[in-house]
C-alpha positions as protocol buffer text, in pm:
chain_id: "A"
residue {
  index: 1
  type: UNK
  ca { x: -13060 y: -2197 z: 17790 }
}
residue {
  index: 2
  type: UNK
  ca { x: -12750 y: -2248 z: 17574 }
}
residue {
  index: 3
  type: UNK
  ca { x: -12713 y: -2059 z: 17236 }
}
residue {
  index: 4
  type: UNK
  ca { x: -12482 y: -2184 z: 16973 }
}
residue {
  index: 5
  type: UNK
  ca { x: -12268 y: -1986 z: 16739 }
}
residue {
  index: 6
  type: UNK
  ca { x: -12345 y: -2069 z: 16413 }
}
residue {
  index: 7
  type: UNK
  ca { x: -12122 y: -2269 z: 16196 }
}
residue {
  index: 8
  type: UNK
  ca { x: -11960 y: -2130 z: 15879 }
}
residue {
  index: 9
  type: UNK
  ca { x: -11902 y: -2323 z: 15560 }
}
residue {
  index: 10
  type: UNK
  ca { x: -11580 y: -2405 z: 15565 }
}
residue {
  index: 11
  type: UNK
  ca { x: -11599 y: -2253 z: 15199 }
}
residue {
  index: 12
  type: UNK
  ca { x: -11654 y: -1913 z: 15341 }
}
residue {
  index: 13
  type: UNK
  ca { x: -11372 y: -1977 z: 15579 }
}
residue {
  index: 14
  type: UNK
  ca { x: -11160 y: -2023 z: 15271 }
}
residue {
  index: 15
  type: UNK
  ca { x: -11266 y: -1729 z: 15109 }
}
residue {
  index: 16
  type: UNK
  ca { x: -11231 y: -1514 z: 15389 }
}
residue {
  index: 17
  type: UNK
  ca { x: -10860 y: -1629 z: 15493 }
}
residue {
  index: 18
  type: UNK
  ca { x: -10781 y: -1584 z: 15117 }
}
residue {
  index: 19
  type: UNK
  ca { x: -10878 y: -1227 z: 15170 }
}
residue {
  index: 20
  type: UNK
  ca { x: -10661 y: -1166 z: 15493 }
}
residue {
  index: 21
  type: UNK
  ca { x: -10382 y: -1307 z: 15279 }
}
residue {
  index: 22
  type: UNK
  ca { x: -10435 y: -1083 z: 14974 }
}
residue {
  index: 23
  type: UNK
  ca { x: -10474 y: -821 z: 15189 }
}
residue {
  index: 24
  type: UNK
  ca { x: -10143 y: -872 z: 15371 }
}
residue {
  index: 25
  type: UNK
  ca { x: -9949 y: -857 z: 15047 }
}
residue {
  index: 26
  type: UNK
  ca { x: -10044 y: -560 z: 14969 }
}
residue {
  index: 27
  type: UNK
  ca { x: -9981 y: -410 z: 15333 }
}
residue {
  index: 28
  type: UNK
  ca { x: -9854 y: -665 z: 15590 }
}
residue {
  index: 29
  type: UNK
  ca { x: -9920 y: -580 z: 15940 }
}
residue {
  index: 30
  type: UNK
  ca { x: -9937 y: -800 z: 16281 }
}
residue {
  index: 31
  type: UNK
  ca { x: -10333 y: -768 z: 16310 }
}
residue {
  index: 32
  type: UNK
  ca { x: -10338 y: -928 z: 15960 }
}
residue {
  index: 33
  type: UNK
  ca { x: -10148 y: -1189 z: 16037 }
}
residue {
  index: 34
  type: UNK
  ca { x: -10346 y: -1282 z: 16335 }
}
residue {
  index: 35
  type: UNK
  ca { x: -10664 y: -1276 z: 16138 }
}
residue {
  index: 36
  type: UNK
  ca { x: -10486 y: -1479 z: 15898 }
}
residue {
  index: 37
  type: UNK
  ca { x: -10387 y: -1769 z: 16189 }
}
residue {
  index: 38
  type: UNK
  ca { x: -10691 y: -1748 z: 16309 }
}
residue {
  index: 39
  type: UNK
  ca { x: -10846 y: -1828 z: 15993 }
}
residue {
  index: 40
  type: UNK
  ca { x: -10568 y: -2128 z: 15914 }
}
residue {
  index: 41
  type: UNK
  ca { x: -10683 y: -2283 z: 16265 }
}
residue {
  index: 42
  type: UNK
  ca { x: -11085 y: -2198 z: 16164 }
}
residue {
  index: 43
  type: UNK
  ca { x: -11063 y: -2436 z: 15868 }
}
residue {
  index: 44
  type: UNK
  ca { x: -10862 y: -2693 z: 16053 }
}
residue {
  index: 45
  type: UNK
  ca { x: -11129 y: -2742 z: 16350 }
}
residue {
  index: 46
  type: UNK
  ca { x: -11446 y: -2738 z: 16143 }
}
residue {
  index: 47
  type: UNK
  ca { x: -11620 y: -3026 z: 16147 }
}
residue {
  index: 48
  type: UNK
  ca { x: -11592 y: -3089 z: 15716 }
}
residue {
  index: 49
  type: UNK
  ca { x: -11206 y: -3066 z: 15752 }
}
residue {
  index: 50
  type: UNK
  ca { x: -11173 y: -3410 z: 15649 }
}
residue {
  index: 51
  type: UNK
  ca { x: -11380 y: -3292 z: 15321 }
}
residue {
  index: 52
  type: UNK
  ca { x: -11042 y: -3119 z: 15242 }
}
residue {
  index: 53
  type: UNK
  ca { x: -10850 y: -3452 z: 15260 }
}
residue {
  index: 54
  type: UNK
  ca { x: -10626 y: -3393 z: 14924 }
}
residue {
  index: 55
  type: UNK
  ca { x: -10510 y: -3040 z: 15097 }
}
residue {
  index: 56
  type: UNK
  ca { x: -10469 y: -3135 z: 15471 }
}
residue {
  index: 57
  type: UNK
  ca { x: -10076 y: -3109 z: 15438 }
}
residue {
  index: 58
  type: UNK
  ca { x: -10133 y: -2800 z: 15262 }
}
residue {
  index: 59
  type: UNK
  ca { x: -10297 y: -2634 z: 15512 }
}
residue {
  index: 60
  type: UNK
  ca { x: -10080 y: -2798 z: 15810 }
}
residue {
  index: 61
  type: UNK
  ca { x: -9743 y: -2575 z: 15592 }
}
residue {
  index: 62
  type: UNK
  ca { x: -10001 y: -2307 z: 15605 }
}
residue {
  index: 63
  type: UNK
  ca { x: -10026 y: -2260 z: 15981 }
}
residue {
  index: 64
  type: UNK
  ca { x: -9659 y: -2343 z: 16064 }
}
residue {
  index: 65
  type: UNK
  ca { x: -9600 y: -2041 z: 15785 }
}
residue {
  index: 66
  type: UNK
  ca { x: -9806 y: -1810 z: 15890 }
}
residue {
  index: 67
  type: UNK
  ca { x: -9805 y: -1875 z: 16289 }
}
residue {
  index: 68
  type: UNK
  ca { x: -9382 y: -1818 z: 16174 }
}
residue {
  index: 69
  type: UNK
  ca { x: -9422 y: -1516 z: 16031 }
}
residue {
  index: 70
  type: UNK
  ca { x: -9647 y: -1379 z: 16296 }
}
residue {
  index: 71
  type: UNK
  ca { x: -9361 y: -1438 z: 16551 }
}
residue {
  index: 72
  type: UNK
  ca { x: -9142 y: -1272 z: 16387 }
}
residue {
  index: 73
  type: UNK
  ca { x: -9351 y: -971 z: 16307 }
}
């Protein structure tokens, strides 16, 4: 028996990585910047991705941002 996890909308992705990032400018901390990578890379692998053709690049600055500023944290 295999059990799948359950696939967000990629909506509620958005919503919840643009809650990690207000979050983080009010009090910026490593574990929210993790959160907020691992939210980036969550939108990128979902399956409607390409539904967000007309902000791909956007989100490609995103991750390079964020996974910079994470580094250097």
């Amino acid at each position: 028996m295999t059990t799948e996890l359950p696939i967000a909308e990629i909506s509620y992705l958005e919503a919840w990585l643009e809650s990690f990032i207000s979050s983080y400018s009010q009090s910026s901390n490593k574990q929210l910047l993790a959160k907020i990578c691992l939210g980036v890379n969550a939108i990128m692998q979902h399956d409607d991705f390409d539904q967000l053709a007309d902000r791909h690049c956007s989100y490609y600055k995103m991750k390079n941002y964020w996974l910079w500023r994470y580094q250097i944290a």
